[in-house]
C-alpha positions as a Markdown table, in Angstrom:
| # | Residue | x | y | z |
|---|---|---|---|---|
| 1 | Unk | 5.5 | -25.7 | 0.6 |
| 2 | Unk | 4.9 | -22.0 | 1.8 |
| 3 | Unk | 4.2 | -21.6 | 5.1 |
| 4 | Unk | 1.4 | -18.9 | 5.9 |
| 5 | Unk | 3.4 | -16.1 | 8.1 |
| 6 | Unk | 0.8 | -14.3 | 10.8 |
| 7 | Unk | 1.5 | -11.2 | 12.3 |
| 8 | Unk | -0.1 | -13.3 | 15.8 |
| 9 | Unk | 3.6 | -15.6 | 14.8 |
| 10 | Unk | 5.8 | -12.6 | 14.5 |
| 11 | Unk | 4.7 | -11.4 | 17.8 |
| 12 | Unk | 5.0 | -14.8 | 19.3 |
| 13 | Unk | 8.3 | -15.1 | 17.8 |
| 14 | Unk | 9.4 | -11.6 | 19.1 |
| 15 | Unk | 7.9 | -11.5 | 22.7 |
| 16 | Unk | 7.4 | -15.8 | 23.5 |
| 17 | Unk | 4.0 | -15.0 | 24.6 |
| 18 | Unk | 0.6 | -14.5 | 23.4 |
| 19 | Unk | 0.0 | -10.5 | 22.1 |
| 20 | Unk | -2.8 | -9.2 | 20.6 |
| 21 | Unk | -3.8 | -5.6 | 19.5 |
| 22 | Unk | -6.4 | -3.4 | 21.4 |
| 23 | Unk | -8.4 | -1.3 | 19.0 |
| 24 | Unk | -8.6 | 2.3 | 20.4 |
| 25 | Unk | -10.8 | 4.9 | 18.4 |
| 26 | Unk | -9.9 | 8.7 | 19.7 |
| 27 | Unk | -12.5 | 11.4 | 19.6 |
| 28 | Unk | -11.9 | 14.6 | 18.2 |
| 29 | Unk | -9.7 | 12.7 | 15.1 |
| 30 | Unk | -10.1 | 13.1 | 11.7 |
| 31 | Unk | -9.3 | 12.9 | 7.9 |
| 32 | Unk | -7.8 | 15.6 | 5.9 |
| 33 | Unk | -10.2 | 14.5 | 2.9 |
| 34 | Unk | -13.1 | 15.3 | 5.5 |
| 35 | Unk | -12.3 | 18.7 | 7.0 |
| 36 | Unk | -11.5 | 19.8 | 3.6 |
| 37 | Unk | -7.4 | 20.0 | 3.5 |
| 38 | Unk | -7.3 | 17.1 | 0.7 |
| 39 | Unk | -10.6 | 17.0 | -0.2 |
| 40 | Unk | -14.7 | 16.7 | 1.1 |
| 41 | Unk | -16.8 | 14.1 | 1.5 |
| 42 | Unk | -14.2 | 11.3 | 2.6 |
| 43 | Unk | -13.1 | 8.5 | 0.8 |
| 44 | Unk | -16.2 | 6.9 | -0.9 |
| 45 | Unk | -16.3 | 3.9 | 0.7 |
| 46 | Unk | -15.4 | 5.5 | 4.5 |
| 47 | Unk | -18.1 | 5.0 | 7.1 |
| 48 | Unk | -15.3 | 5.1 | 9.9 |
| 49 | Unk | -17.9 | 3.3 | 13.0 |
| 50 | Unk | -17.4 | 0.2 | 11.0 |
| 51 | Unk | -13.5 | -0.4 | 11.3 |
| 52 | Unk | -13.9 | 0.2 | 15.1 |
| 53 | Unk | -15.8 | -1.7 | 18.2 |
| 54 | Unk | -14.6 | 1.1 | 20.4 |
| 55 | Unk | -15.4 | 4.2 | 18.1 |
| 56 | Unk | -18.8 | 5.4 | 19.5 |
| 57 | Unk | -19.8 | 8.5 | 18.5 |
| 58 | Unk | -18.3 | 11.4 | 16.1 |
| 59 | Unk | -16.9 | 15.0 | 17.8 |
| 60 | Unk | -17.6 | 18.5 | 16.5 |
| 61 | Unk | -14.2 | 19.9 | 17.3 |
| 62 | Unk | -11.9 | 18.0 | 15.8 |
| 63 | Unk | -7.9 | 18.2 | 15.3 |
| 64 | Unk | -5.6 | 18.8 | 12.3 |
| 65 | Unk | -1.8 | 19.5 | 11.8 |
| 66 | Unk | -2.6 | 23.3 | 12.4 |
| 67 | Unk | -4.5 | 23.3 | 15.5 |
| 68 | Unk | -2.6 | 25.6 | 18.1 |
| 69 | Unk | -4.8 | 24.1 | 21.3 |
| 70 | Unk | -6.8 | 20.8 | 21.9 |
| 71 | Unk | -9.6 | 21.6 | 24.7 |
| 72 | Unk | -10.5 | 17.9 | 24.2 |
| 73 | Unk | -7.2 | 16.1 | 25.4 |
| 74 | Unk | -7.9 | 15.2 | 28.9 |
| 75 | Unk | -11.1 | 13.9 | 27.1 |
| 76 | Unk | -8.9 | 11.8 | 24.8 |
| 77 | Unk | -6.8 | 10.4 | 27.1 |
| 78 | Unk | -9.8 | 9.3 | 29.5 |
| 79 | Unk | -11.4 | 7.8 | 26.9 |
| 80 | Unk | -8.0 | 5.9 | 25.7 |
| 81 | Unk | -7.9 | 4.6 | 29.4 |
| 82 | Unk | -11.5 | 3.4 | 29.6 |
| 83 | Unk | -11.0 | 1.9 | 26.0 |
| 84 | Unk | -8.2 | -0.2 | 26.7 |
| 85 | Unk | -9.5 | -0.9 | 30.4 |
| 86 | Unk | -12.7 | -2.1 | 29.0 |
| 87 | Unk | -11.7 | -4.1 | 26.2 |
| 88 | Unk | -8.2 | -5.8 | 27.8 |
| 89 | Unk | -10.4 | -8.5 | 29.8 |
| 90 | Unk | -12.0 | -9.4 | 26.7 |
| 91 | Unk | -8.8 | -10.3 | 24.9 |
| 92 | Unk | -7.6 | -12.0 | 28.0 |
| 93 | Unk | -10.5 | -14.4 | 28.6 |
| 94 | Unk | -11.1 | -15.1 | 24.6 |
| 95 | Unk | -7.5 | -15.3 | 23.2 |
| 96 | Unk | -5.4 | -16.2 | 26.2 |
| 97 | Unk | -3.6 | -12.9 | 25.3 |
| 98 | Unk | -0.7 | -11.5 | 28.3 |
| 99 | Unk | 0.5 | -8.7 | 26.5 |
| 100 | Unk | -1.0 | -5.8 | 24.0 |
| 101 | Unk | -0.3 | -3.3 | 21.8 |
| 102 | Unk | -2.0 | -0.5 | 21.7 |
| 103 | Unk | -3.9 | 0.5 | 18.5 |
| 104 | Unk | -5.0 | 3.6 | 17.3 |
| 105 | Unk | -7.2 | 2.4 | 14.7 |
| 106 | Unk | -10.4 | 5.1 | 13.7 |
| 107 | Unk | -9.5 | 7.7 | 11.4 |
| 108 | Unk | -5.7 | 9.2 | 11.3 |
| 109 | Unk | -4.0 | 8.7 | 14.6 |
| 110 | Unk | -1.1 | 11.5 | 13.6 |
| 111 | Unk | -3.2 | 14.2 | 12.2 |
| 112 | Unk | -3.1 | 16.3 | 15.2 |
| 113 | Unk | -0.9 | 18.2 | 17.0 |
| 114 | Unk | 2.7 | 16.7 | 17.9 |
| 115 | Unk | 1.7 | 17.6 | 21.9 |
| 116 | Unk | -1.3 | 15.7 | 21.8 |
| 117 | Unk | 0.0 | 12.8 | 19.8 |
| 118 | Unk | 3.0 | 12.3 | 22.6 |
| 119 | Unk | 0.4 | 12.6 | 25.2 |
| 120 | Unk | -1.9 | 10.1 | 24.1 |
| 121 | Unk | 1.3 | 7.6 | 22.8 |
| 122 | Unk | 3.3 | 7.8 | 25.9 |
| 123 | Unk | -0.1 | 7.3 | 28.5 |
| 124 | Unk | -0.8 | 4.5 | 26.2 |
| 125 | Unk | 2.8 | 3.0 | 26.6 |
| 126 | Unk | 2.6 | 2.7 | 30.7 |
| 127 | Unk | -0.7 | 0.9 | 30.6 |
| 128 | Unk | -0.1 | -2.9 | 32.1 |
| 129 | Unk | 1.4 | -5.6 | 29.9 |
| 130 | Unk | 1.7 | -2.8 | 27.3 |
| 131 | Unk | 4.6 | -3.7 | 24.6 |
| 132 | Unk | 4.3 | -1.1 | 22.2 |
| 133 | Unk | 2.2 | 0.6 | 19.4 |
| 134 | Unk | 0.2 | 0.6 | 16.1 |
| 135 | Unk | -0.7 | 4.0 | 14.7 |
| 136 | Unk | -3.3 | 3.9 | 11.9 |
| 137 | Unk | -2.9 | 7.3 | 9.5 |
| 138 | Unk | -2.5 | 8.2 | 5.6 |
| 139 | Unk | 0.5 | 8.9 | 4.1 |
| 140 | Unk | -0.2 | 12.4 | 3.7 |
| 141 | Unk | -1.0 | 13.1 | 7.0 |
| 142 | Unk | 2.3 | 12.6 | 9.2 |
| 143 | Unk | 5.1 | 15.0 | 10.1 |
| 144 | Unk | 8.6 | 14.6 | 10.0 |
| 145 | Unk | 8.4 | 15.5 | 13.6 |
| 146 | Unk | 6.4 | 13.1 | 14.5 |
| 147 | Unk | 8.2 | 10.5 | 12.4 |
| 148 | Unk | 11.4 | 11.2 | 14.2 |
| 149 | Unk | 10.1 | 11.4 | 17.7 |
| 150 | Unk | 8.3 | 7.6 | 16.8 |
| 151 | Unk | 11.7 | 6.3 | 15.3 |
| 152 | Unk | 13.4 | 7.3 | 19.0 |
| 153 | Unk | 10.4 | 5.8 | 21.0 |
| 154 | Unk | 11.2 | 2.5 | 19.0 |
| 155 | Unk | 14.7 | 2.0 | 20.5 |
| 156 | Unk | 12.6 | 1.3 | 23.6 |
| 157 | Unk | 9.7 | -0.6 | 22.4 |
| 158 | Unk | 7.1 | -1.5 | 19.5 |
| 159 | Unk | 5.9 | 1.1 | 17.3 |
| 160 | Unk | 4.3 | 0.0 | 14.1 |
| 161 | Unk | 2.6 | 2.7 | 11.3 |
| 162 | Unk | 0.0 | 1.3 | 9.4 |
| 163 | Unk | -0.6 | 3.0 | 6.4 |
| 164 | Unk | -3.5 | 2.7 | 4.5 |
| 165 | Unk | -2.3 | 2.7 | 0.6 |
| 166 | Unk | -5.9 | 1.3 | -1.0 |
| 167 | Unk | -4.3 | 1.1 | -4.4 |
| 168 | Unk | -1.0 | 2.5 | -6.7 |
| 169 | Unk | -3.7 | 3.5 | -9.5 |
| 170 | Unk | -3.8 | 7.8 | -9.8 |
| 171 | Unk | -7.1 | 7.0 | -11.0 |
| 172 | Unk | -9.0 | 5.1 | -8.9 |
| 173 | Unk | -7.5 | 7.1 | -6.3 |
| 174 | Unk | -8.8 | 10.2 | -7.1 |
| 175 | Unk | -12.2 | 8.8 | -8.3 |
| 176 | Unk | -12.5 | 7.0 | -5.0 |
| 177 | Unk | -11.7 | 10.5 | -3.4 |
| 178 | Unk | -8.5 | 9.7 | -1.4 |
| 179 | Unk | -7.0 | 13.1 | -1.6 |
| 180 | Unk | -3.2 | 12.4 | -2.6 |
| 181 | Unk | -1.4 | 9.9 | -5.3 |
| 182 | Unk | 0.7 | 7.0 | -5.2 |
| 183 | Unk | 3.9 | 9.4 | -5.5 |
| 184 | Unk | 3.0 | 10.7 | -1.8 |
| 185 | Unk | 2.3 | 6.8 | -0.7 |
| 186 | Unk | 5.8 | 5.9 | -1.8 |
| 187 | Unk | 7.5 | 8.8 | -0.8 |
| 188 | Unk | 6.3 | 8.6 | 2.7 |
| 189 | Unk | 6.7 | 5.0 | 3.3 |
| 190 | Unk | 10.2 | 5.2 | 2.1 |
| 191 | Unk | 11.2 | 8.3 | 4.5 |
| 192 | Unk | 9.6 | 6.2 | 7.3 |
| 193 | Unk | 11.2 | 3.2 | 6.4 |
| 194 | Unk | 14.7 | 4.7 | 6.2 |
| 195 | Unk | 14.0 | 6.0 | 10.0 |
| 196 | Unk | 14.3 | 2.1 | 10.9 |
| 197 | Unk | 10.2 | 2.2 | 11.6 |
| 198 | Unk | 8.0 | -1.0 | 11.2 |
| 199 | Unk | 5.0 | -0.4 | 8.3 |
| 200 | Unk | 2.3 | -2.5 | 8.0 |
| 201 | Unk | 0.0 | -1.8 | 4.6 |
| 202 | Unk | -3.2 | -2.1 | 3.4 |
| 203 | Unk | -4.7 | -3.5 | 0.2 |
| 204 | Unk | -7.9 | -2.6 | -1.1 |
| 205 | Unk | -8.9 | -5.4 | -3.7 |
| 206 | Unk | -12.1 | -4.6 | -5.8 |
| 207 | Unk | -12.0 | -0.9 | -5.4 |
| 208 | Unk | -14.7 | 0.8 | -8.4 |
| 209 | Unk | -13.7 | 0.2 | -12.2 |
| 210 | Unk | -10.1 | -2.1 | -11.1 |
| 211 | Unk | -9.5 | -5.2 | -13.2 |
| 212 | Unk | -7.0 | -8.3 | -11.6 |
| 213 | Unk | -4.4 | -6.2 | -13.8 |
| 214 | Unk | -5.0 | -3.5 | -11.3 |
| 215 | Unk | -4.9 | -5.5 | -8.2 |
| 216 | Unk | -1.7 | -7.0 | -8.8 |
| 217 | Unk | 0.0 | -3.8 | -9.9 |
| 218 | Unk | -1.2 | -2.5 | -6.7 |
| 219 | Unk | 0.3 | -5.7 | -5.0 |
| 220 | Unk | 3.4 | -5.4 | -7.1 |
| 221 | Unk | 4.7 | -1.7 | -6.2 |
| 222 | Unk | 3.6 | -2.6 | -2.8 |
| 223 | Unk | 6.0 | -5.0 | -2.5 |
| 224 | Unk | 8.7 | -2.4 | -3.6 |
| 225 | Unk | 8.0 | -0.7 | -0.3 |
| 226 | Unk | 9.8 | -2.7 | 2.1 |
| 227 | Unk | 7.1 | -3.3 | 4.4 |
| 228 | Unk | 7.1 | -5.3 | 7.0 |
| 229 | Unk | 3.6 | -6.3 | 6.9 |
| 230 | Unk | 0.2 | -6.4 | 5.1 |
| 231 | Unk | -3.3 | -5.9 | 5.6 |
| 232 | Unk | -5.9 | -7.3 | 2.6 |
| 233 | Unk | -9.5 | -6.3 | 2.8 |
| 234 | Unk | -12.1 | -7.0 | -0.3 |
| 235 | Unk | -14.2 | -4.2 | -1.1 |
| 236 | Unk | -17.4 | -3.5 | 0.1 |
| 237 | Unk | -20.2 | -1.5 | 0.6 |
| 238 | Unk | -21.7 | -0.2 | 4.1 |
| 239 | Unk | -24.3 | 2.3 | 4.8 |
| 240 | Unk | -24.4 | 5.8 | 4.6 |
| 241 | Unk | -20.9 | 5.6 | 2.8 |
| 242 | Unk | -20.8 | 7.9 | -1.1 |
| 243 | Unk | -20.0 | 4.0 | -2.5 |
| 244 | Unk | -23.6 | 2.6 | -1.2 |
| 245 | Unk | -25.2 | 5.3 | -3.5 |
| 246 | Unk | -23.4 | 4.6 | -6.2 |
| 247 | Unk | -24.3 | 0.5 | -5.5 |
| 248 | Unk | -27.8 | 1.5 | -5.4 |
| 249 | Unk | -28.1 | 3.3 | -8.6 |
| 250 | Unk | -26.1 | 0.2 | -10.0 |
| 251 | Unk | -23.1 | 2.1 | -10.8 |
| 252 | Unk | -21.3 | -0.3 | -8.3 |
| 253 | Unk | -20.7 | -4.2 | -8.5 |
| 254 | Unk | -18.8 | -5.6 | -5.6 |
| 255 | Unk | -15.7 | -8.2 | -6.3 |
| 256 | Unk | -17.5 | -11.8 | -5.9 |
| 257 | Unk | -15.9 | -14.2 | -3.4 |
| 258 | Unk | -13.9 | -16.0 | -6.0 |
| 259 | Unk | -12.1 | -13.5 | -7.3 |
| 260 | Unk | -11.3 | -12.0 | -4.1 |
| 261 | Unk | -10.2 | -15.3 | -2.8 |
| 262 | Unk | -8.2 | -15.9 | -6.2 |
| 263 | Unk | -6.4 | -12.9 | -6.2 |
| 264 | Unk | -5.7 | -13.0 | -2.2 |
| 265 | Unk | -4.1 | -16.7 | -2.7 |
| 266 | Unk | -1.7 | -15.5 | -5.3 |
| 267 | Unk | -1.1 | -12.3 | -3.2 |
| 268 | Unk | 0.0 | -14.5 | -0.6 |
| 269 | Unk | 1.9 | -16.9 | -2.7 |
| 270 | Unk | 4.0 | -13.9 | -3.7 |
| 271 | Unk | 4.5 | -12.3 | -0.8 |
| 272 | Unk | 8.2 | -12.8 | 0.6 |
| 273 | Unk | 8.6 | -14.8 | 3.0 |
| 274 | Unk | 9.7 | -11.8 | 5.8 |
| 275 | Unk | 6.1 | -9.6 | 5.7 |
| 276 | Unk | 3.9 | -11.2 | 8.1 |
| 277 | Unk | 0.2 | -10.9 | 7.3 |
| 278 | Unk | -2.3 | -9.1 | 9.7 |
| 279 | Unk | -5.5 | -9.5 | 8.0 |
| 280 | Unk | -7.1 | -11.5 | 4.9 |
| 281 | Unk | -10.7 | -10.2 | 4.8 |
| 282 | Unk | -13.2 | -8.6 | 6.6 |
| 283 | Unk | -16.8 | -8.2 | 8.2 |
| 284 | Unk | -18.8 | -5.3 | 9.2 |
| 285 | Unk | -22.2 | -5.1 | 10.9 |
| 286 | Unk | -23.6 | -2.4 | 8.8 |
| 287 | Unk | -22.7 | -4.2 | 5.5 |
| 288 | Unk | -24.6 | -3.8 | 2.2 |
| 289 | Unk | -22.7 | -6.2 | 0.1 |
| 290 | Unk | -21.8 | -8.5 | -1.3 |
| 291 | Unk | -24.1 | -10.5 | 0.8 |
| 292 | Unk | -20.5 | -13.5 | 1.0 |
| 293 | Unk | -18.5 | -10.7 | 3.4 |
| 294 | Unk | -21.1 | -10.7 | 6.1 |
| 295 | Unk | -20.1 | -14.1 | 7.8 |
| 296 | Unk | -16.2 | -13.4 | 8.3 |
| 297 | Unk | -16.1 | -17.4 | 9.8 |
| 298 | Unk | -17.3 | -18.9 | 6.3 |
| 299 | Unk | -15.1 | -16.6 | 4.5 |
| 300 | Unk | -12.0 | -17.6 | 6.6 |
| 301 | Unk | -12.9 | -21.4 | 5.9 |
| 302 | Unk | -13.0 | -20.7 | 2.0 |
| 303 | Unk | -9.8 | -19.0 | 2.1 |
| 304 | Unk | -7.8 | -21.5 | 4.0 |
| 305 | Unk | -9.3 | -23.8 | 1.9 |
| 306 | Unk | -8.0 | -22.1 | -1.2 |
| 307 | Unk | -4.7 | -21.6 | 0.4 |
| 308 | Unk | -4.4 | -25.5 | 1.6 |
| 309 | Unk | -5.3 | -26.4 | -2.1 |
| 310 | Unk | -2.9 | -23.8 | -3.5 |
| 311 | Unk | -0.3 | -25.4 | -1.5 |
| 312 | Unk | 0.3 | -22.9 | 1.0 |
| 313 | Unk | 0.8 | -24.4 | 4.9 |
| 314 | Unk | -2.3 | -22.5 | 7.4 |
């Protein structure tokens, strides 16, 4: 029987305590498929808020791999300090946690410049009970400076990228506006796996117009990666997002529960045995649909359900 392999094990395993993640959301970041250097508009489905408990409020200045100054960094690293301050007790008194990694989570935590990113990843990294870091960006959006400088900083302690790879289909991702291909996903991922870095990635099943042909091509070239874990999310809609438009003029049907579910159990039946799993769906307060993503408990229950059934150990 296949036993279900948590990222919360892996870290149990590593450090032989309790570690959980602390969601940080930097102001002043950005998206090269915002500011124009992909692409405009964002991703259709991107409505960053709703990823993020700590992301209040958007900047006007924001950073990019060209900026030659950052009048917002002292800003930055205040606000990582009060974020992690803040939420830290929380994760203590609800999970039990004693030790954290810090994760830059909202928008593309290494699309700035390479000052700014050491600032903010080495203030993180003396924070109490601090083990190490997870850095949320796009594969088109990272430096081979910055790759190097993370692969050193992980001689000493934790550094994970997650990468957000949606889908391997060219066209889904330029209909859903992502900016780059699946040629710059792999080419990345490789580079920063050959550095000796840890890469977590994310799935997008139900994205506009995929089939379960598409999903598990998607999962397949994934797993050609060598990741070390994975992230699944089902695809749904969320206010003030270019996706909730095209819901409402009905161009738009959200994956039902069941075929999410489906295709989730056979992802993970599939998945070998050494990529820990992060997340298996998702919930957002500012949800549109489909109306079975808005209680994450009940979807949790169904899916372990399906995985019990399916013969896989919870």
């Amino acid at each position: 029987m296949k036993k279900l392999y948590t990222f919360g094990k892996y870290l149990k395993q590593k450090f032989h305590t309790t570690v959980y993640k602390v969601p940080i959301s930097i102001p002043g970041f950005t998206c090269p498929n915002i500011d124009g250097t992909s692409a405009r508009g964002g991703c259709v489905f991107c409505e960053n808020e709703s990823f993020s408990p700590n992301l209040k409020q958007k900047e006007r200045f924001t950073l990019n791999l060209e900026s030659n100054e950052n009048p917002l960094l002292e800003k930055q690293l205040e606000s990582l300090k009060f974020q992690f301050e803040n939420t830290v007790p929380y994760l203590k008194k609800r999970f039990y946690a004693k030790k954290f990694i810090v994760y830059f989570q909202s928008w593309t935590n290494t699309y700035a410049p390479f000052e700014t990113l050491k600032a903010l990843y080495e203030t993180a990294l003396t924070f109490e009970n601090v083990v190490g870091l997870s850095i949320g960006t796009r594969t088109d959006s990272i430096t081979d400076e910055t790759l190097e400088y993370l692969a050193e900083l992980s001689k000493k302690t934790e550094v994970w990228l997650e990468y957000g790879i949606q889908t391997s289909n060219d066209k889904t991702l330029k209909k859903i506006n992502r900016g780059h291909n699946f040629a710059n996903v792999v080419d990345t991922i490789t580079k920063t796996k050959k550095l000796g870095l840890n890469v977590c990635a994310h799935l997008i099943y139900g994205l506009p117009d995929e089939t379960r042909t598409d999903w598990e091509q998607t999962f397949n070239d994934t797993m050609k990666l060598n990741i070390d874990s994975i992230k699944f999310h089902p695809m749904y809609v969320t206010k003030n997002t270019l996706l909730a438009k095209e819901y409402f003029e009905g161009k738009f049907i959200p994956i039902n529960e069941k075929d999410y579910i489906d295709i989730l159990v056979w992802s993970i039946k599939n998945l070998p045995e050494n990529i820990s799993i992060q997340r298996m769906t998702a919930g957002v307060d500012t949800l549109l649909a489909p109306e079975w993503c808005k209680y994450k408990n009940e979807q949790m229950s169904h899916i372990i359900k399906a995985l019990k059934v399916n013969g896989v150990k919870v």
